[in-house]
C-alpha positions in Angstrom: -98.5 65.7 35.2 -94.9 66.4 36.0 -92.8 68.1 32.9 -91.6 66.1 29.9 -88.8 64.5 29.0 -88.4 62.8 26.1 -86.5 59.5 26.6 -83.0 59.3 25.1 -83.6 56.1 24.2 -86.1 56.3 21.9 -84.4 55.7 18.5 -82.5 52.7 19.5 -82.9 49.3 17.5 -84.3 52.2 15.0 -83.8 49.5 12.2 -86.3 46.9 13.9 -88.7 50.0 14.7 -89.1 51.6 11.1 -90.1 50.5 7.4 -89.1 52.8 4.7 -92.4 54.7 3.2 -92.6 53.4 -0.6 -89.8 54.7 -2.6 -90.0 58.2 -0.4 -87.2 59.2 1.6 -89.5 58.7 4.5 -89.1 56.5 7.4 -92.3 55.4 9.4 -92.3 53.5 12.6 -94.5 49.8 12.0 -96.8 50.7 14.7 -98.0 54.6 14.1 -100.8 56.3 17.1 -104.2 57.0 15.6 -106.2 59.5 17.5 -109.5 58.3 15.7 -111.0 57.0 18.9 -110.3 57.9 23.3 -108.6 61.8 22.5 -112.1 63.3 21.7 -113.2 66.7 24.2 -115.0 63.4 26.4 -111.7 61.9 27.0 -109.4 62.4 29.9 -106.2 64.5 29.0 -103.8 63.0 31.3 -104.3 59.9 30.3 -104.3 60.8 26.4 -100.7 63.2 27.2 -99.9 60.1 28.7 -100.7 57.2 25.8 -98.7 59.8 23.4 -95.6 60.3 25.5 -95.2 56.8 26.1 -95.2 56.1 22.1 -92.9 58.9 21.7 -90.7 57.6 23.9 -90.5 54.0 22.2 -90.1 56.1 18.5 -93.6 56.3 17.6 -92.9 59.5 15.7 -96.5 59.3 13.8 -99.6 61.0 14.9 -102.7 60.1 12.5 -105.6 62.6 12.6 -108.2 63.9 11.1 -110.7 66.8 11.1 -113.5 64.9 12.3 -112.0 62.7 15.0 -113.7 63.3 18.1 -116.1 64.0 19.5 -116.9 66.1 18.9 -115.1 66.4 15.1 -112.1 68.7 15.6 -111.8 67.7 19.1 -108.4 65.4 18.2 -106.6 67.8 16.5 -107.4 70.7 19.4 -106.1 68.1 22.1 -103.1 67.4 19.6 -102.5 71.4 19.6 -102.8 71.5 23.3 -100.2 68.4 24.0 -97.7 69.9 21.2 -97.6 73.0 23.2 -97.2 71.5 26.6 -95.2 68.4 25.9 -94.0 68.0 22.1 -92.5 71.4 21.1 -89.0 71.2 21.3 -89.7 68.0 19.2 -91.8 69.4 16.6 -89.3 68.3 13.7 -89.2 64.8 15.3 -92.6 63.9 14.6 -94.8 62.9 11.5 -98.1 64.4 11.6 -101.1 63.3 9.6 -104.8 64.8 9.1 -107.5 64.4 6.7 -110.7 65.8 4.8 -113.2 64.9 3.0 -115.4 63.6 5.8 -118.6 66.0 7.3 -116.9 69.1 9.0 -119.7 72.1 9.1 -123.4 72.9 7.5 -123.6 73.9 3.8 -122.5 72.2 0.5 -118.9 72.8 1.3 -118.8 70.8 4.8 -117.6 67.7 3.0 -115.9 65.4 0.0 -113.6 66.5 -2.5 -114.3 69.7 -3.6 -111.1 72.0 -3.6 -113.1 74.6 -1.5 -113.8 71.6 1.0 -109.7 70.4 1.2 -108.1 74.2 1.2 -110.9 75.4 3.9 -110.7 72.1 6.1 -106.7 72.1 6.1 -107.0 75.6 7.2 -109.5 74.8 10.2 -107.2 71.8 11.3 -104.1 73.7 11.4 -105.6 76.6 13.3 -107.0 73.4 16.0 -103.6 72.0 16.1 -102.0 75.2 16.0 -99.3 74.2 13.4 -98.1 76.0 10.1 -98.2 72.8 8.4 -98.4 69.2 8.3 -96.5 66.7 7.1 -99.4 63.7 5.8 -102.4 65.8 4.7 -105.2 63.2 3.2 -108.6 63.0 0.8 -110.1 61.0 3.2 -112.9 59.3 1.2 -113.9 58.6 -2.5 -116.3 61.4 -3.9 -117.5 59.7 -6.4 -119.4 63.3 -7.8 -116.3 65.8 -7.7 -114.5 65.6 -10.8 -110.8 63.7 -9.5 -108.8 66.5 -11.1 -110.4 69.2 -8.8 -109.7 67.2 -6.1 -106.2 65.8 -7.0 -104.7 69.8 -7.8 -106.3 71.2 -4.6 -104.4 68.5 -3.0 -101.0 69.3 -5.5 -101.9 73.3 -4.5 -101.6 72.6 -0.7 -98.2 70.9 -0.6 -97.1 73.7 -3.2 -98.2 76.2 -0.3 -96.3 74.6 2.1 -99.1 74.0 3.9 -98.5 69.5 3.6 -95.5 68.0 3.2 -97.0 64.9 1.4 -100.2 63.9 0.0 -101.9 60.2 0.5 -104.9 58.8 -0.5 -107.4 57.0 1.8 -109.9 54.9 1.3 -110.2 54.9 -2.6 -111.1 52.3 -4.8 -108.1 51.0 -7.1 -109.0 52.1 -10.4 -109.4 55.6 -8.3 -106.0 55.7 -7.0 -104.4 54.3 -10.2 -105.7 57.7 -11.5 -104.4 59.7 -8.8 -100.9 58.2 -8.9 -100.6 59.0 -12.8 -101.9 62.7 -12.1 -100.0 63.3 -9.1 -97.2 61.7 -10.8 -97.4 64.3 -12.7 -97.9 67.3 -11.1 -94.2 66.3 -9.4 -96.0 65.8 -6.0 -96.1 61.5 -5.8 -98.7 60.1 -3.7 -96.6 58.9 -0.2 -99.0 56.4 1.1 -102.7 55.1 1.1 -104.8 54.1 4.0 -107.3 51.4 4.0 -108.5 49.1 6.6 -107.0 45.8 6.2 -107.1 42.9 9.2 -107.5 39.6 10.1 -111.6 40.2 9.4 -111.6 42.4 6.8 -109.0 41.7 3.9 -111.2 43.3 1.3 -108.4 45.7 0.6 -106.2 42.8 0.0 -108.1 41.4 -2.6 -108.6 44.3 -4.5 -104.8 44.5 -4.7 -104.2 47.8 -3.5 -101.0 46.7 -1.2 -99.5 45.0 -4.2 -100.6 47.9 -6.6 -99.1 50.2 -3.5 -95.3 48.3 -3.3 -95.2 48.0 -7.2 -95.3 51.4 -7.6 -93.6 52.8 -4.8 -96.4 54.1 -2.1 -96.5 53.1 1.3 -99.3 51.5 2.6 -100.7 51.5 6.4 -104.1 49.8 7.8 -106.2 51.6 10.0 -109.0 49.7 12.1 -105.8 46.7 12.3 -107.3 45.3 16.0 -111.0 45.5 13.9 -112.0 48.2 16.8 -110.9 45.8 18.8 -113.0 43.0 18.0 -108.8 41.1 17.8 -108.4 41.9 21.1 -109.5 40.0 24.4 -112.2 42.3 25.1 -114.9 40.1 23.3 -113.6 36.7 23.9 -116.7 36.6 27.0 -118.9 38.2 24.9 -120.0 42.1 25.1 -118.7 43.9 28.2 -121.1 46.5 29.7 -118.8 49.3 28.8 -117.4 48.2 25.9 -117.6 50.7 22.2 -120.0 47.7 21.4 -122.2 47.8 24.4 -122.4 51.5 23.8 -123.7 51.6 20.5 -120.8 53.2 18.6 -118.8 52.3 15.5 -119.5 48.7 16.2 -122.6 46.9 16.1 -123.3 44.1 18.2 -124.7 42.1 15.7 -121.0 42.0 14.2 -120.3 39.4 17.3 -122.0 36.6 16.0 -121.1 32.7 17.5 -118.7 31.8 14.3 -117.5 35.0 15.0 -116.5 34.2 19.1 -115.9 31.0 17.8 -112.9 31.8 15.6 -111.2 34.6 18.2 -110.9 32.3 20.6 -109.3 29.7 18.6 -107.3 32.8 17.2 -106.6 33.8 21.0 -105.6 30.0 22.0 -103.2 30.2 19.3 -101.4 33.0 20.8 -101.4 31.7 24.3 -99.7 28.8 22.8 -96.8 31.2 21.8 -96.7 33.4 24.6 -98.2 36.6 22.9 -102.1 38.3 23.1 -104.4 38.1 20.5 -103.9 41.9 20.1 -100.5 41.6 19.4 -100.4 38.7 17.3 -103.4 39.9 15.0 -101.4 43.1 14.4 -98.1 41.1 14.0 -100.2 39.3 11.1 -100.7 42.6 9.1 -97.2 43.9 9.6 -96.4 40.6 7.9 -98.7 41.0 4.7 -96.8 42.4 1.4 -97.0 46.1 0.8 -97.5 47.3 4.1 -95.3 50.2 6.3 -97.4 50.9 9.1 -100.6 49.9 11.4 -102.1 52.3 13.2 -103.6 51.5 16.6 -105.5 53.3 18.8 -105.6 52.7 22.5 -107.9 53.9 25.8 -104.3 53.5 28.2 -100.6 53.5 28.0 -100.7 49.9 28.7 -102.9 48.8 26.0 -100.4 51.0 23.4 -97.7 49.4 25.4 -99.5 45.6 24.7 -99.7 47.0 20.9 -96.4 48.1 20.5 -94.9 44.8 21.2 -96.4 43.3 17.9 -92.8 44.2 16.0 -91.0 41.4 18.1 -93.7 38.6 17.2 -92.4 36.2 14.8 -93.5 36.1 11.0 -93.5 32.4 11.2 -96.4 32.6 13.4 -98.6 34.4 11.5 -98.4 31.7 8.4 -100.5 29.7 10.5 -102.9 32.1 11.0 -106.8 30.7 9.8 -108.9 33.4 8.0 -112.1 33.8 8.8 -114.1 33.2 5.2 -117.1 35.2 6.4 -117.8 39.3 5.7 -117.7 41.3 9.2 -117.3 44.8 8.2 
């Protein structure tokens, strides 16, 4: 691929492209690049340099990692350290990167959770893959529901005292969990910045709880992961399963998931975005931009023009997705 070039362009209509982060001083853009899924050591690298420059160059300036996006696990970050290097670093101070812990990394009883031997040694790995001196969003990816929460909470207080992470958030915790970690980080003088859970049109489990609410009461941003349901709100399974689709394959998505109320209820969803001119994609993520509480989604995407699709989501109108059904049943 040719050299870089950032567009100059980027940061106009900033206000229509950005939500503030809780009470933080931090500005993320609504629709924030995961690298969960497509930038593992299988995936092709043009095409991955390519999905990242183009959401760069509509002011996408989040990257969300983790240590065990792949595959294989580390394989994200390595390709993250690789497009920095060729295509990102005169823009270092520009961008908002995000990794994690807590998931399995290497053999032993130090490979995963919460421990503070687990957090210090994985944040070390990642930034040696990603060849950075620090991040800016560094994560307890998961609940450990053994590790005492202090342990993990000061390792987590330690790292951004290192310089080693900017901010800390909390991902995937139950409430009662992260009302906990709020106090103590409170604290400690290091505020949680955000929590990420998975909250769409199929799974609002989150919602219920009343983590975005607890999350906008006391000041914490809040973004969804999994927002397009690994695409299960996207065209791709209004026919059924395609051959060579993550379903067909036997990933993160079971095909039992697709059942006929299922199919049923996208393509009504899907009918009701033709009717307004947008995708299914876009509207479903319009929907969660719309729900209280929340800064960011993250999407994923295989090609530019699916992120492209994605990105459009901020111009769909609010009003639309108040007439959005929910599905009753559990998918995920």
């Amino acid at each position: 691929m040719k050299e870089y070039t950032a567009s100059e362009t980027r940061y106009d209509a900033a206000a229509d492209k950005y939500r503030r982060c809780g009470n933080s001083g931090i500005l993320l853009p609504k629709v924030s690049l995961g690298f969960w899924q497509n930038f593992g050591a299988d995936a092709s690298y043009d095409n991955a340099r390519a999905i990242a420059r183009l959401a760069f160059d509509n002011g996408v300036t989040h990257f969300d990692l983790a240590n065990n996006y792949g595959p294989p696990p580390g394989a994200a970050e390595e390709l993250l350290g690789r497009m920095l290097k060729d295509d990102f670093h005169t823009h270092r101070d520009e961008l908002f990167i995000a990794s994690k812990a807590g998931y399995d990394m290497w053999a032993g009883p130090y490979g995963s959770w919460g421990s503070r031997k687990h957090l210090i040694s994985s944040l070390d790995q990642s930034l040696g893959r990603m060849q950075l001196d620090y991040v800016d969003l560094f994560y307890i990816h998961r609940y450990d529901p053994v590790t005492p929460l202090d342990e993990t909470l000061q390792a987590l207080v330690d790292i951004v005292r290192t310089g080693k992470a900017l901010y800390i958030g909390i991902s995937r915790w139950p409430l009662e969990a992260l009302k906990y970690a709020n106090e103590f980080l409170r604290k400690q003088g290091v505020p949680p910045l955000i929590f990420q859970g998975r909250l769409n049109l199929l799974d609002r489990a989150v919602q219920e709880e009343g983590v975005p609410a607890y999350c906008k009461n006391e000041g914490i941003g809040f973004i969804s992961f999994s927002a397009l349901a690994q695409g299960l709100l996207t065209s791709r399974y209004l026919g059924g399963v395609p051959s060579d689709s993550r379903m067909a394959r036997g990933g993160s998505l079971q095909q039992e998931k697709l059942t006929p109320q299922l199919l049923e209820y996208l393509n009504t969803l899907n009918g009701m975005a033709i009717e307004h001119g947008e995708s299914l994609a876009t509207m479903s993520l319009a929907w969660v931009l719309a729900q209280e509480g929340v800064t960011s989604v993250l999407v994923g995407a295989r090609t530019p023009e699916q992120f492209a699709e994605s990105l459009r989501c901020i111009e769909v109108s609010q009003e639309i997705c108040k007439e959005l059904p929910l599905y009753p049943h559990k998918v995920f």
